[in-house]
py3Dmol code that shows the C-alpha trace and the ligand (Angstrom):
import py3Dmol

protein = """\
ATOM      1  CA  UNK A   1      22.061  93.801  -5.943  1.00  0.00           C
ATOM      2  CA  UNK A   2      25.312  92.088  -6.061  1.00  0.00           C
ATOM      3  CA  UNK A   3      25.422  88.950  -8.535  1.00  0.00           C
ATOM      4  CA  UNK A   4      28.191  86.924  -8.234  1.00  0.00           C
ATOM      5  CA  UNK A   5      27.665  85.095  -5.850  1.00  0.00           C
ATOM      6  CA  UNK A   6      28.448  81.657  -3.430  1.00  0.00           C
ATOM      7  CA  UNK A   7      26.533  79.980  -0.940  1.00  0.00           C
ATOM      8  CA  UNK A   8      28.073  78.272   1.549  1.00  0.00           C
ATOM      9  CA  UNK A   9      26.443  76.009   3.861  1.00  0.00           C
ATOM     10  CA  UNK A  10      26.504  72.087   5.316  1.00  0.00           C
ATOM     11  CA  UNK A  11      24.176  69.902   3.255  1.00  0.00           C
ATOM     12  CA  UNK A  12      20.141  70.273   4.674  1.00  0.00           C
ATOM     13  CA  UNK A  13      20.635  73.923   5.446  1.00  0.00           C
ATOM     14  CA  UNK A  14      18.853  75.142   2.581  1.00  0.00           C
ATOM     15  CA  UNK A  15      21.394  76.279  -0.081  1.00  0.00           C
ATOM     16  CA  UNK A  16      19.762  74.958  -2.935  1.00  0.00           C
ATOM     17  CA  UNK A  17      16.296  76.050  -1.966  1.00  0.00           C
ATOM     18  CA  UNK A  18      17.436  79.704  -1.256  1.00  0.00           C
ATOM     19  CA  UNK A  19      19.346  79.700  -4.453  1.00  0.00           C
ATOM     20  CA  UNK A  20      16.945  78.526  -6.354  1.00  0.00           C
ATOM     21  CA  UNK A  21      14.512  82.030  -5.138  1.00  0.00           C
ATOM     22  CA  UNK A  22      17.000  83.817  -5.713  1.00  0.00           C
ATOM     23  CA  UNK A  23      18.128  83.126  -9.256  1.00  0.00           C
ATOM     24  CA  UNK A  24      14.726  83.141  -9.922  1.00  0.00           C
ATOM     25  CA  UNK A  25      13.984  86.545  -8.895  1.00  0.00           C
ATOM     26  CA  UNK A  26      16.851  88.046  -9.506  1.00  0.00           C
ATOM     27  CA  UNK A  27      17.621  86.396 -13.029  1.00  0.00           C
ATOM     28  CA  UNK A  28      21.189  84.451 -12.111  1.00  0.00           C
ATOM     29  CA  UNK A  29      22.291  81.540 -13.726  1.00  0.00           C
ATOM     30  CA  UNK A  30      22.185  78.480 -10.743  1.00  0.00           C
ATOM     31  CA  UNK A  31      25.207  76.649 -11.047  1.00  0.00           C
ATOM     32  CA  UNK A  32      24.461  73.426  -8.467  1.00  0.00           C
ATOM     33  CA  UNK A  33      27.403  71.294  -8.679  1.00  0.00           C
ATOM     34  CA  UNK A  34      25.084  68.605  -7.159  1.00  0.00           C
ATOM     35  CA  UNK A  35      22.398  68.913  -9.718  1.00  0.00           C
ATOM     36  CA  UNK A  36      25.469  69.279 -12.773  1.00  0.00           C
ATOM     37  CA  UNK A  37      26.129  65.956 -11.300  1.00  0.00           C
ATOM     38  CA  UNK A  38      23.323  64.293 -10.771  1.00  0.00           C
ATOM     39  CA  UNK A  39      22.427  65.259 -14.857  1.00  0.00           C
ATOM     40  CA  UNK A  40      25.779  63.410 -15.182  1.00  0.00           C
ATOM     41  CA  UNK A  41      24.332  60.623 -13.316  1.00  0.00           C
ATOM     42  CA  UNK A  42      21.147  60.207 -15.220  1.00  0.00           C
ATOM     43  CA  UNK A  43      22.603  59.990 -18.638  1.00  0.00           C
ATOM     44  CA  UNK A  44      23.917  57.160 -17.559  1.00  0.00           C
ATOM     45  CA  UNK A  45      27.127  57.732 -19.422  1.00  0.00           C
ATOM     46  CA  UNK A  46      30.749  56.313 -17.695  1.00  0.00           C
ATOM     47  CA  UNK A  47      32.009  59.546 -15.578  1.00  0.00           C
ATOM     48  CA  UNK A  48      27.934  59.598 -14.539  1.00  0.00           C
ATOM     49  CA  UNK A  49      28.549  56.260 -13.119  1.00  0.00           C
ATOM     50  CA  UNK A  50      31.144  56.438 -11.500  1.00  0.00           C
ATOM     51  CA  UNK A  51      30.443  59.845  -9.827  1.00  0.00           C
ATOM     52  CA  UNK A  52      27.169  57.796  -8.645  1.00  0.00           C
ATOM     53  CA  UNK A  53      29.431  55.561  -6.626  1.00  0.00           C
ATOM     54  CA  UNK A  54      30.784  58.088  -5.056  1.00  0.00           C
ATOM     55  CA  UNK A  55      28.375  60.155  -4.092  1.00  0.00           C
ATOM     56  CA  UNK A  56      25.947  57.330  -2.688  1.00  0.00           C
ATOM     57  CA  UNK A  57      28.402  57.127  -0.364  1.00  0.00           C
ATOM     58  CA  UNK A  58      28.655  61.379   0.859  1.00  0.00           C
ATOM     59  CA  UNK A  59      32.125  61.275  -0.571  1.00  0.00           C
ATOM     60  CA  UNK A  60      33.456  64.296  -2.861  1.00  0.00           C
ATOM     61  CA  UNK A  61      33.826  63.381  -6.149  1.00  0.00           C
ATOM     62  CA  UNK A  62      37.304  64.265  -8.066  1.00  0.00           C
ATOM     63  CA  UNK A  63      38.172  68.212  -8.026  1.00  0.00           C
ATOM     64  CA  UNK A  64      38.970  67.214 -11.787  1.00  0.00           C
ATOM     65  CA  UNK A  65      35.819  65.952 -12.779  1.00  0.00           C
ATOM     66  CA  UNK A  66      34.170  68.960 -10.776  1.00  0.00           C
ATOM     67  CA  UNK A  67      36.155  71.930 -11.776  1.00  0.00           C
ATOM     68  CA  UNK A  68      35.464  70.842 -15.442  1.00  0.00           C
ATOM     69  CA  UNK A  69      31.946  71.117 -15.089  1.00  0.00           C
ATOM     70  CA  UNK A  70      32.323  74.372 -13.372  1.00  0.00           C
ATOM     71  CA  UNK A  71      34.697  76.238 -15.754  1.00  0.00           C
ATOM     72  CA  UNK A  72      32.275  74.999 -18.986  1.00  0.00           C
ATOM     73  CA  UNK A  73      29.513  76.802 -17.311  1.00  0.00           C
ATOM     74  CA  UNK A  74      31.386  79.579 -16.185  1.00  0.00           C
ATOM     75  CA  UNK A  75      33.153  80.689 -19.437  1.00  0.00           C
ATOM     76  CA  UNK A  76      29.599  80.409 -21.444  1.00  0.00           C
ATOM     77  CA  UNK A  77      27.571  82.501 -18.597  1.00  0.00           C
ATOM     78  CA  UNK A  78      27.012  86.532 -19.979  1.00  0.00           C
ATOM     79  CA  UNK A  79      25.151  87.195 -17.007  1.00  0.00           C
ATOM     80  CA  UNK A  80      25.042  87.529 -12.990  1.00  0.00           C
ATOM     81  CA  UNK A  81      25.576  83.792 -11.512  1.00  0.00           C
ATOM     82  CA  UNK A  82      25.386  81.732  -7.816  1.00  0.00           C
ATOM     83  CA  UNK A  83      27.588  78.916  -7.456  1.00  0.00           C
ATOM     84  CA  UNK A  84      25.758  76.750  -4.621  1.00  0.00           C
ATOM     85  CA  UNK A  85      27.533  73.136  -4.059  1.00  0.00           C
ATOM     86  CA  UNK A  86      31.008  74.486  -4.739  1.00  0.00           C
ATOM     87  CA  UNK A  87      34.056  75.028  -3.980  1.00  0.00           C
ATOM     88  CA  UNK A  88      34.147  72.293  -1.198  1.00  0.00           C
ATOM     89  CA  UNK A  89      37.219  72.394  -0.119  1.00  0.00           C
ATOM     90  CA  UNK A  90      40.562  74.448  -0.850  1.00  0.00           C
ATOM     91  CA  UNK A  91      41.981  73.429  -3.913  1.00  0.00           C
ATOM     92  CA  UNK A  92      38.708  73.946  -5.381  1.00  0.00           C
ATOM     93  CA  UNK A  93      38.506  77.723  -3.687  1.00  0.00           C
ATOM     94  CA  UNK A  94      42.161  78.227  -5.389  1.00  0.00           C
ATOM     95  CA  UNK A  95      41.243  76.734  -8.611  1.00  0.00           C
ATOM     96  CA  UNK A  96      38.089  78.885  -8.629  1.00  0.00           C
ATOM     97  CA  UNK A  97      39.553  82.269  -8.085  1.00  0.00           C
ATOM     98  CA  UNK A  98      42.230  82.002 -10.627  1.00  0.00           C
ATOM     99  CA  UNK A  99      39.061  80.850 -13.114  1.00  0.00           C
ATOM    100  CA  UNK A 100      36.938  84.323 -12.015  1.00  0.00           C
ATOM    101  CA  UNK A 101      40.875  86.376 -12.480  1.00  0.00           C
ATOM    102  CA  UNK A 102      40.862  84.385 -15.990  1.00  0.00           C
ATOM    103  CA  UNK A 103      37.323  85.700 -16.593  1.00  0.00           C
ATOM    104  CA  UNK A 104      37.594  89.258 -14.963  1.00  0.00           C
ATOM    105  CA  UNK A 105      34.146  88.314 -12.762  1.00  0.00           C
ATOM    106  CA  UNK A 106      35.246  88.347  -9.127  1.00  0.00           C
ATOM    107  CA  UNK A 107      33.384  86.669  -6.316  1.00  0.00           C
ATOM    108  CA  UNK A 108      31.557  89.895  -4.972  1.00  0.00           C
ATOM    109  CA  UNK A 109      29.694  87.757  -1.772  1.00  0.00           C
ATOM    110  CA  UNK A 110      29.534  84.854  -0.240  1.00  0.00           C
ATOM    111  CA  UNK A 111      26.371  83.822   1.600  1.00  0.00           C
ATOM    112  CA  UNK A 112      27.023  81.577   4.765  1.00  0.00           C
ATOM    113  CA  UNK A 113      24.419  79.482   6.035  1.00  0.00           C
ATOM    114  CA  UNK A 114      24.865  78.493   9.681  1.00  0.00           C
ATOM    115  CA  UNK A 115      22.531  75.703  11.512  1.00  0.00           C
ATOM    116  CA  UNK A 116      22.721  72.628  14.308  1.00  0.00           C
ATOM    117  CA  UNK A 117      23.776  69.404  13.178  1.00  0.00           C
ATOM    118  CA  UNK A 118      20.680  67.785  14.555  1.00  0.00           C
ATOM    119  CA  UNK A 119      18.168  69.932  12.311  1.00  0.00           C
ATOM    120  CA  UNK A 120      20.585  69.177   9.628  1.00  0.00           C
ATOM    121  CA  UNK A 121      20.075  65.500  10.209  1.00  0.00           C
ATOM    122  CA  UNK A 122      16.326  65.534  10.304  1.00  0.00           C
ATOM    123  CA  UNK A 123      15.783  67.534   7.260  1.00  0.00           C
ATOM    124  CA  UNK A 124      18.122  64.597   5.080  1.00  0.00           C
ATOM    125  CA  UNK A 125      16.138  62.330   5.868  1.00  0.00           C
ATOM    126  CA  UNK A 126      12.746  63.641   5.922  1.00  0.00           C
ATOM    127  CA  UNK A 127      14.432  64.927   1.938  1.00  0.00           C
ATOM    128  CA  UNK A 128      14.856  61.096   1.163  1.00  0.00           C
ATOM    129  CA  UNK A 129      16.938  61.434  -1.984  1.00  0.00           C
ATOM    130  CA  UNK A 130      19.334  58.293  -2.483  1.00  0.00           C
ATOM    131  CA  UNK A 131      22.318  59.641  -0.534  1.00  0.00           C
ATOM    132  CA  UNK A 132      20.021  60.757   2.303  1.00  0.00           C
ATOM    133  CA  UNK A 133      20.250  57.539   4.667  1.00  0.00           C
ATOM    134  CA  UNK A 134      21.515  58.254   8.285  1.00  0.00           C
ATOM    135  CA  UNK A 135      25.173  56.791   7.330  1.00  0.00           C
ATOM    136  CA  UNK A 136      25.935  58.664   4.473  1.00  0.00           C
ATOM    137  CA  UNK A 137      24.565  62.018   5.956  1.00  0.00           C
ATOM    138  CA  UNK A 138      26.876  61.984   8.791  1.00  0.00           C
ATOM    139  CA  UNK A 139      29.535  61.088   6.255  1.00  0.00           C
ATOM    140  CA  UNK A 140      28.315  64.020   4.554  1.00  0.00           C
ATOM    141  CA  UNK A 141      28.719  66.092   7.730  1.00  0.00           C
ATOM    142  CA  UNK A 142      31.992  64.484   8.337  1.00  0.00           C
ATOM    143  CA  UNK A 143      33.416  65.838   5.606  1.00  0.00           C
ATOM    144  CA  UNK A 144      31.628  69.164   5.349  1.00  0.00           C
ATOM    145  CA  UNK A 145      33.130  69.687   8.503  1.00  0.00           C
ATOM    146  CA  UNK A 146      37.008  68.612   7.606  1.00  0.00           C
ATOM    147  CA  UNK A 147      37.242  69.948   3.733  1.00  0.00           C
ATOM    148  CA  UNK A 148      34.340  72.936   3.456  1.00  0.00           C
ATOM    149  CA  UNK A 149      33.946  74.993   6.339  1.00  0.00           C
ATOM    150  CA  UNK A 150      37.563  76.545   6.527  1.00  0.00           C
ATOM    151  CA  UNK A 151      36.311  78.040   3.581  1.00  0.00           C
ATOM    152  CA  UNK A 152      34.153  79.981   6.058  1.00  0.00           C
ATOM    153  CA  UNK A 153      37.460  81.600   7.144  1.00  0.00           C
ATOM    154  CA  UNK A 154      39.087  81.944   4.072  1.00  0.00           C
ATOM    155  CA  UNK A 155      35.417  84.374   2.672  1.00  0.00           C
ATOM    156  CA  UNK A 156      35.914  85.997   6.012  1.00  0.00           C
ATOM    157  CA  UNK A 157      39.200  87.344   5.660  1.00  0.00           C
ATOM    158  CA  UNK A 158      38.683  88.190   2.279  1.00  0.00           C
ATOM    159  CA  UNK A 159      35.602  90.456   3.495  1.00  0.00           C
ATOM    160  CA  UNK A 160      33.014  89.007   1.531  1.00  0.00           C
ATOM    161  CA  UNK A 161      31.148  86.963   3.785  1.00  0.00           C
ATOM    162  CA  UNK A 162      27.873  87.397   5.331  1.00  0.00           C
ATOM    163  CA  UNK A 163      26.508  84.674   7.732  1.00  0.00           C
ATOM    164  CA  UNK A 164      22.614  84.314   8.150  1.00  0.00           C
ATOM    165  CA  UNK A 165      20.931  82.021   9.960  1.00  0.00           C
ATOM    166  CA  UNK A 166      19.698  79.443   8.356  1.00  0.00           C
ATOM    167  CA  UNK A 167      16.818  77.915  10.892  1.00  0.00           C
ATOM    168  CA  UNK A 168      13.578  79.976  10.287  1.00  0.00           C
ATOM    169  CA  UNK A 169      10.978  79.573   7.480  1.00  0.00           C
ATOM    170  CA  UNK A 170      12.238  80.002   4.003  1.00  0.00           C
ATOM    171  CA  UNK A 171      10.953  83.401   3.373  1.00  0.00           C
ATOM    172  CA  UNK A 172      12.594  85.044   6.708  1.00  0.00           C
ATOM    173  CA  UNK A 173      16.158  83.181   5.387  1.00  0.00           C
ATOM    174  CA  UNK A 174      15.642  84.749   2.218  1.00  0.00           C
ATOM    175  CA  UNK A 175      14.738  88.276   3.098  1.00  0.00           C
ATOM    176  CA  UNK A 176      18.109  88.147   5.485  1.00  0.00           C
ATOM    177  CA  UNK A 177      19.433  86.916   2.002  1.00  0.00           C
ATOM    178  CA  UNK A 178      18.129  89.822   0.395  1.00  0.00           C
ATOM    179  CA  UNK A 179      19.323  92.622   2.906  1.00  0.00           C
ATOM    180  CA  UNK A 180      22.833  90.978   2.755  1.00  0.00           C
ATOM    181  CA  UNK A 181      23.186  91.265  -0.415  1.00  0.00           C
ATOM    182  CA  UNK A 182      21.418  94.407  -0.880  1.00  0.00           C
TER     183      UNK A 182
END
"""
ligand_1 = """\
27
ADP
P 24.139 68.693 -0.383
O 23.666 70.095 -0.585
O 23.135 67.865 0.346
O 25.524 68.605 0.186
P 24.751 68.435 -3.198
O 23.592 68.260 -4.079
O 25.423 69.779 -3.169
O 24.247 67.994 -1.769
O 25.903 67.366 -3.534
C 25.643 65.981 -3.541
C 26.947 65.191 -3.736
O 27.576 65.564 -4.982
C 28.029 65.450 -2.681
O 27.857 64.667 -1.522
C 29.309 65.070 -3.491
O 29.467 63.678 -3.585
C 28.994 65.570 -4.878
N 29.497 66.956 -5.088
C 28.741 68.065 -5.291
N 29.508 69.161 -5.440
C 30.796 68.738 -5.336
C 32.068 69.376 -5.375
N 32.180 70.712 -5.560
N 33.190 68.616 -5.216
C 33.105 67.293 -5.033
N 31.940 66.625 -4.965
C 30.785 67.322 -5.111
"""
view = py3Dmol.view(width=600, height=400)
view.addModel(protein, "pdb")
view.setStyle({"model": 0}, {"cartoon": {"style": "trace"}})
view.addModel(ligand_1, "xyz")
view.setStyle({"model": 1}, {"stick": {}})
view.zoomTo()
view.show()
């Protein structure tokens, strides 16, 4: 089974909930930028504060402040690993693939989650965490749409990508998961 691994997907589709099985099962370190942050945000300490701000409001917080996070947990990691939240956009993508050259780990797959907008929607909001009001989620959508999904293209030409359809029940997703990455 191949461990170093991405998920890629707009928010609601399930990324976190499929990597969370699969780390589990499969013994990967999850590395959720959103959850790195929101830990941030519940210490309550300055950069937790201010990343608050902007993620109430489905912006992307600074690459800086991201990639930090990232290449801490990265360079301590002596095992298999699924990044699920990032990289969001391009620079990140570079910044992240000159990090795995740096560390000799290189991406081996990247796990694309495709489903409709208005699914995504309802999910959000039936989630009901603090940046899940209608607003901010098509925000969120907004900018998944601008700054993430070309990294769709960028995984494809590289030959690492396998898309999987994201709308059935958890368990089919992550048996598709499985046989992808198989
Ligand atoms: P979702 O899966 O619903 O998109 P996440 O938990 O991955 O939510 O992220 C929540 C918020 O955290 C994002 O809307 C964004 O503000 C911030 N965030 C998470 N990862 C990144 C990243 N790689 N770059 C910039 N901002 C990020």
């Amino acid at each position: 089974m191949k461990n170093k691994l991405l998920f890629l997907g707009p928010p609601g589709a399930g990324k976190g909930t499929q990597a969370t099985l699969f780390c589990k099962k499969y013994g990967l370190d999850h590395l959720s930028t959103g959850d790195l942050l929101r830990d941030e945000v519940s210490s309550g300490s300055l950069l937790g504060l201010k990343a608050a701000e902007i993620m109430n409001r489905g912006e992307l917080v600074s690459d800086e402040l991201v990639l930090s996070i990232v290449e801490l947990r990265l360079l301590k990691i002596n095992k298999g690993w699924l990044l699920d939240g990032f990289p969001r956009n391009i620079y990140q993508a570079d910044a992240l693939k000159k990090l795995l050259q740096k560390i000799n780990q290189p991406l081996e797959s990247v796990i694309s989650l495709k489903i409709a907008d208005d699914y995504l929607i309802k999910r959000l909001l039936a989630r009901g965490r603090e940046d899940d009001n209608e607003d901010v989620i098509i925000n969120r959508l907004k900018i998944y749409r601008e700054k993430t999904a070309p990294l769709i293209d960028l995984y494809s030409k590289e030959g690492i990508l396998e898309s999987i359809d994201g709308n059935a029940d958890i368990d089919v997703v992550f048996s598709c998961i499985e046989k992808a990455l198989g």
